[in-house]
C-alpha positions as a printed Julia matrix, in Angstrom:
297×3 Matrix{Float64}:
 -57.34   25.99  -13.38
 -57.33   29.57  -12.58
 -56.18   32.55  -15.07
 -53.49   33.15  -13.34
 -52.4    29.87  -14.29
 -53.39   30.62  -17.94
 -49.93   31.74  -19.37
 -47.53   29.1   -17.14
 -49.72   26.37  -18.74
 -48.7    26.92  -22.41
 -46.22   25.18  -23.13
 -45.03   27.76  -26.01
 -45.2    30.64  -24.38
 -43.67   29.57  -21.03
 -39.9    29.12  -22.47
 -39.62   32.48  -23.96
 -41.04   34.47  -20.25
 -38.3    31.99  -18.62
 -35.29   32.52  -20.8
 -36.17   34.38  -24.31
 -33.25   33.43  -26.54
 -33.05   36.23  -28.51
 -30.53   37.21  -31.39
 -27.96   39.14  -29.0
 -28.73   37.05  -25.55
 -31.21   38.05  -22.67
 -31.89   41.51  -23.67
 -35.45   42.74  -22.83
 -36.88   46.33  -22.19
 -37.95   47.84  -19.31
 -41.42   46.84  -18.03
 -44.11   49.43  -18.57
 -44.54   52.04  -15.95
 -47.82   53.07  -14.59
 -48.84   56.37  -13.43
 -51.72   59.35  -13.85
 -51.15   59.58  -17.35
 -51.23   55.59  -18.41
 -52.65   56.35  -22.05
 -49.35   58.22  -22.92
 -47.22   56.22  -21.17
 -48.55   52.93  -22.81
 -48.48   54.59  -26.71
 -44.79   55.43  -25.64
 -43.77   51.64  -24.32
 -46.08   49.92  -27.0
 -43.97   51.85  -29.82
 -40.54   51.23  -28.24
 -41.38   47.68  -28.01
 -42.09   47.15  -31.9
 -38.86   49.09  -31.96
 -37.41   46.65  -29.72
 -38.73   43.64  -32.63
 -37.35   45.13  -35.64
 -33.99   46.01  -33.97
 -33.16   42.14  -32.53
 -34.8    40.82  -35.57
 -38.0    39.52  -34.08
 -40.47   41.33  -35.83
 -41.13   38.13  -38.23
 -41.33   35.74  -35.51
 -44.6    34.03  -34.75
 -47.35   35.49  -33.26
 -47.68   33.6   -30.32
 -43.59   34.31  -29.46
 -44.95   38.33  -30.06
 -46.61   37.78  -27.28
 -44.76   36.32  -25.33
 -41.81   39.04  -25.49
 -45.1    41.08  -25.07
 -45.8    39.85  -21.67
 -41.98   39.37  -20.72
 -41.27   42.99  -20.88
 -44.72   44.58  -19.84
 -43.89   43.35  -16.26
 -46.32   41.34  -13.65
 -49.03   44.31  -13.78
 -49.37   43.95  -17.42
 -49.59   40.32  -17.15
 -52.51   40.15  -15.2
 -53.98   42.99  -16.98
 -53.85   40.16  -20.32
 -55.31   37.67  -18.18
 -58.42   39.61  -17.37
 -58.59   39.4   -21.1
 -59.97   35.67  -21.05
 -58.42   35.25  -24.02
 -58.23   31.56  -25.87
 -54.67   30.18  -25.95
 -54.08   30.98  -29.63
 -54.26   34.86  -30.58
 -53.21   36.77  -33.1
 -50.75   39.72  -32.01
 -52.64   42.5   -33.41
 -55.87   41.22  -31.5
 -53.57   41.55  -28.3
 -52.38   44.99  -28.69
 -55.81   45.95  -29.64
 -57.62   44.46  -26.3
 -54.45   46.74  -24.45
 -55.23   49.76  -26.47
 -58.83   49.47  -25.78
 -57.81   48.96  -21.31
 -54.88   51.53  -21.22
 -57.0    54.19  -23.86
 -60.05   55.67  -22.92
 -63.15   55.96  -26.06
 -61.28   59.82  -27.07
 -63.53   62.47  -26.7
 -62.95   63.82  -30.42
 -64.08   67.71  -29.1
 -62.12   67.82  -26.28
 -58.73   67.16  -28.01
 -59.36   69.43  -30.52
 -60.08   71.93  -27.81
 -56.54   71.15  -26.47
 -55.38   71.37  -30.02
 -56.88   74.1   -31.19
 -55.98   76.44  -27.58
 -52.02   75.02  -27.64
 -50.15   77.95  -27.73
 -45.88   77.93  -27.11
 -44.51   78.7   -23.84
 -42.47   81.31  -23.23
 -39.27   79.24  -22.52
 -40.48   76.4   -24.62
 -38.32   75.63  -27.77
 -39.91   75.62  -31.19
 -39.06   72.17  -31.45
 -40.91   71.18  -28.45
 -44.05   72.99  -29.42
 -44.24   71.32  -32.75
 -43.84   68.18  -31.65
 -46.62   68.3   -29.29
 -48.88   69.58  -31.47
 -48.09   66.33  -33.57
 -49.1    64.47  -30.92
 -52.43   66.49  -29.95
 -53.15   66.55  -33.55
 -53.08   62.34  -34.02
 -56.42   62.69  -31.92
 -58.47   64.86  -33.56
 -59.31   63.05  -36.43
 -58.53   65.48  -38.91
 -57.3    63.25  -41.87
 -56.14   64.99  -44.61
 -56.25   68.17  -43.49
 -54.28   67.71  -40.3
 -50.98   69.27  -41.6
 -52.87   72.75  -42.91
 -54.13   72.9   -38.83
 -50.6    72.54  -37.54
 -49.54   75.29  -39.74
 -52.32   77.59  -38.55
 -52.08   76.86  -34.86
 -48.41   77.29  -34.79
 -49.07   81.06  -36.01
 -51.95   81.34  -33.31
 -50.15   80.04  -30.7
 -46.37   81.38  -31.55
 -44.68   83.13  -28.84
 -42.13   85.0   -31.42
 -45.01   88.06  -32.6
 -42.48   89.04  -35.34
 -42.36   86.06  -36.89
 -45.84   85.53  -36.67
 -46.43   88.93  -38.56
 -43.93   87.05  -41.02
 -45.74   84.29  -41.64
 -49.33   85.66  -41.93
 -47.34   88.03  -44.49
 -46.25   84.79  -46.66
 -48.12   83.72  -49.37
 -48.72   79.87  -50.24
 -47.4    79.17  -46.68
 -47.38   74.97  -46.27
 -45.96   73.45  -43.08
 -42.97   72.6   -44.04
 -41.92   76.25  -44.93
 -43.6    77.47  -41.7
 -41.35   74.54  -39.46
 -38.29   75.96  -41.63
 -38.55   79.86  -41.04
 -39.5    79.28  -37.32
 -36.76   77.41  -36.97
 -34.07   79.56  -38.91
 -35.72   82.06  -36.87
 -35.4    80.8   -33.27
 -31.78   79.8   -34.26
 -30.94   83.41  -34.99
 -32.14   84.59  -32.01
 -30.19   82.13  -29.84
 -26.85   83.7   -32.29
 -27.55   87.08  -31.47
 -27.98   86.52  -27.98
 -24.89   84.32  -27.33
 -23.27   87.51  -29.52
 -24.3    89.86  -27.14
 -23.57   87.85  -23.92
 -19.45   87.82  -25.71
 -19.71   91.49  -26.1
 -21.0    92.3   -22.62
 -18.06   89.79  -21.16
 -15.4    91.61  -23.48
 -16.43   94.42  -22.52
 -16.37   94.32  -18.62
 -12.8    92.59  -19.07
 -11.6    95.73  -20.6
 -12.5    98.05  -18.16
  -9.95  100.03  -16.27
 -10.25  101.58  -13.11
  -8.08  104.53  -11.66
  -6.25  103.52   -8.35
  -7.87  105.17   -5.11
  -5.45  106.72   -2.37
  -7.83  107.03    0.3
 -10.83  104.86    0.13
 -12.37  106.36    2.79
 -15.41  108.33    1.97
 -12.78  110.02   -0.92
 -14.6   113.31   -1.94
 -13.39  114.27   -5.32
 -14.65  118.34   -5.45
 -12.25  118.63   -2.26
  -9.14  116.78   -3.89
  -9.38  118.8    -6.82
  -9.29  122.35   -4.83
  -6.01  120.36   -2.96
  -4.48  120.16   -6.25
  -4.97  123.81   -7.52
  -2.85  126.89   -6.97
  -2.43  130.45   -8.03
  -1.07  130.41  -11.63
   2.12  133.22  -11.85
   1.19  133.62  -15.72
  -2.57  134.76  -15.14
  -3.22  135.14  -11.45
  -5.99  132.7   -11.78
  -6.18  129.29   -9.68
  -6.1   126.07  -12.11
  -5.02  122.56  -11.82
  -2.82  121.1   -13.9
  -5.01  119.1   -16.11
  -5.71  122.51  -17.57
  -3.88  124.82  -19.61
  -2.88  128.23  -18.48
  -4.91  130.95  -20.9
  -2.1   133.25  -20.92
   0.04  131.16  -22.79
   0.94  132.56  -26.18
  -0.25  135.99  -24.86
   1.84  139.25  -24.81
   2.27  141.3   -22.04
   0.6   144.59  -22.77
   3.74  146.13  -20.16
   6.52  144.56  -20.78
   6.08  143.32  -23.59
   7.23  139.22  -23.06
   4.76  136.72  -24.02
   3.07  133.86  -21.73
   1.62  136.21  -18.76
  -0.56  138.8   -18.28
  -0.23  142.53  -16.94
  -1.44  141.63  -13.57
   1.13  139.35  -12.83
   4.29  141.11  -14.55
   7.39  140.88  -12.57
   9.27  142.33  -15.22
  11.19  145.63  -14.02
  10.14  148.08  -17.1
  12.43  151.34  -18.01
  10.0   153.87  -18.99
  12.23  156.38  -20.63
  15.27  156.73  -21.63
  17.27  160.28  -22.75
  20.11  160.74  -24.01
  21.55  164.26  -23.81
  24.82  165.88  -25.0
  26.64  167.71  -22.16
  28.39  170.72  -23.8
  30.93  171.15  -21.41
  32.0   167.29  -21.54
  32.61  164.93  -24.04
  31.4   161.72  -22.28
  27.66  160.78  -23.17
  25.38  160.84  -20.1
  22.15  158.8   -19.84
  19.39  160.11  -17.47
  16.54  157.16  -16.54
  12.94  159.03  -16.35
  11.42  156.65  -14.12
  11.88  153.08  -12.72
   9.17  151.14  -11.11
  10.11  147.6    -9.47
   6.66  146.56  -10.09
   3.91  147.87  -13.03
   0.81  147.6   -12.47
């Protein structure tokens, strides 16, 4: 009997790769993918699948039916990665995942992932969230133990993209992780505020703007129009548009006397003297007029 015959010949096992009868019907998980990056991808599918157990009720089931939900879902690949196992008929569950753990993950090279660890810095798009998270994951490597949390903290303010709140941090005394996760985040959630703030108040403001209708729209030269515009003002002889205010306004004439125009421009006829004399030898009253001009000057 070859391996590949292995699985189809026990009778317990074969049932549950046919038809597993699980709590809610046929539901299974997707087999596991393989790619470059196999050690990642199997940590991933390994943990969904004991997620997969607890939520359909499974994870107290026998070993050997563990297994067999095992190789249901791990697809054809996975199957005859088990049966390069040589394994007896009888294993415990544990002892499986172990012999995959040891095929899918290489023997870890403890300095290089700390040197991936220890040289992780944030991206400069890369949420705060995101760069947390993966130094979790760099940091389940490195065999650290118990001080693995105080080297999170200290590469997140080495490798922190935000340099203000990295001055912040180095600034705060009895820093833990926890307080660290909590200020970056507050931190990177203000920033995202303000800038969504700003982004309204740009908008806003470009709605509001007002523009002044254009006549000719043809090369329109604005010096020119405004000499178009402008005449000879009759109150002060000077040439002004009418966006301005005459300066003679409120002045006197120093000729004629009548306010709101100058000398220059008086139109005013002016009497320059007037007599009055007595003729003796008649009783009427005659006025003589010393001079009239038509125009002063």
């Amino acid at each position: 009997m070859g391996e590949s015959s292995k699985i189809s010949s026990n009778p317990a096992i074969l049932p549950a790769l046919q038809y597993p009868q699980y709590s809610h019907g046929h539901a299974h998980m997707r087999p596991l993918e393989y790619s470059a990056s196999m050690e990642e991808d199997w940590k991933l599918w390994v943990q969904k699948f004991k997620i997969f157990l607890l939520a359909e009720n499974l994870d107290t089931v026998s070993d050997e039916r563990k297994i067999a939900l095992l190789l249901h879902n791990i697809g054809d690949k996975g199957v005859e990665i088990y049966n390069s196992f040589n394994l007896e008929e009888k294993q415990n569950f544990d002892d499986v995942l172990k012999k995959f753990n040891a095929y899918f993950i290489p023997k870890v090279n403890i300095t290089m992932q700390r040197h991936k660890f220890f040289t992780r810095a944030q991206g400069p798009t890369e949420s705060f969230d995101d760069f947390l998270t993966d130094l979790h994951n760099k940091s389940m490597t490195c065999n650290f133990s118990d001080k693995r949390e105080e080297l999170v903290r200290d590469v997140i303010v080495i490798g922190l993209a935000n340099s203000a709140m990295k001055e912040r941090l180095l600034r705060t005394e009895d820093l833990t992780l926890q307080r660290t996760v909590s200020m970056c985040r507050a931190a990177e959630l203000s920033q995202k505020q303000v800038t969504e703030l700003t982004n309204e108040i740009a908008s806003t403001s470009v709605l509001n703007v007002t523009t002044a209708p254009v006549h000719n729209v043809n090369n329109v030269n604005t010096s020119k129009t405004r000499r178009v515009n402008t005449r000879k003002c009759y109150r002060c002889g000077n040439n002004w548009d009418r966006a301005h205010q005459c300066p003679a306004i409120g002045c006197k004439c120093q000729k004629c006397g009548i306010p709101n125009h100058f000398a220059k421009v008086c139109r005013n006829k002016q009497v320059a003297t007037i007599t009055e004399k007595q003729d003796e030898d008649d009783s009427e009253e005659t006025f003589f007029i010393g001079c009239i001009n038509s125009e002063c000057e």
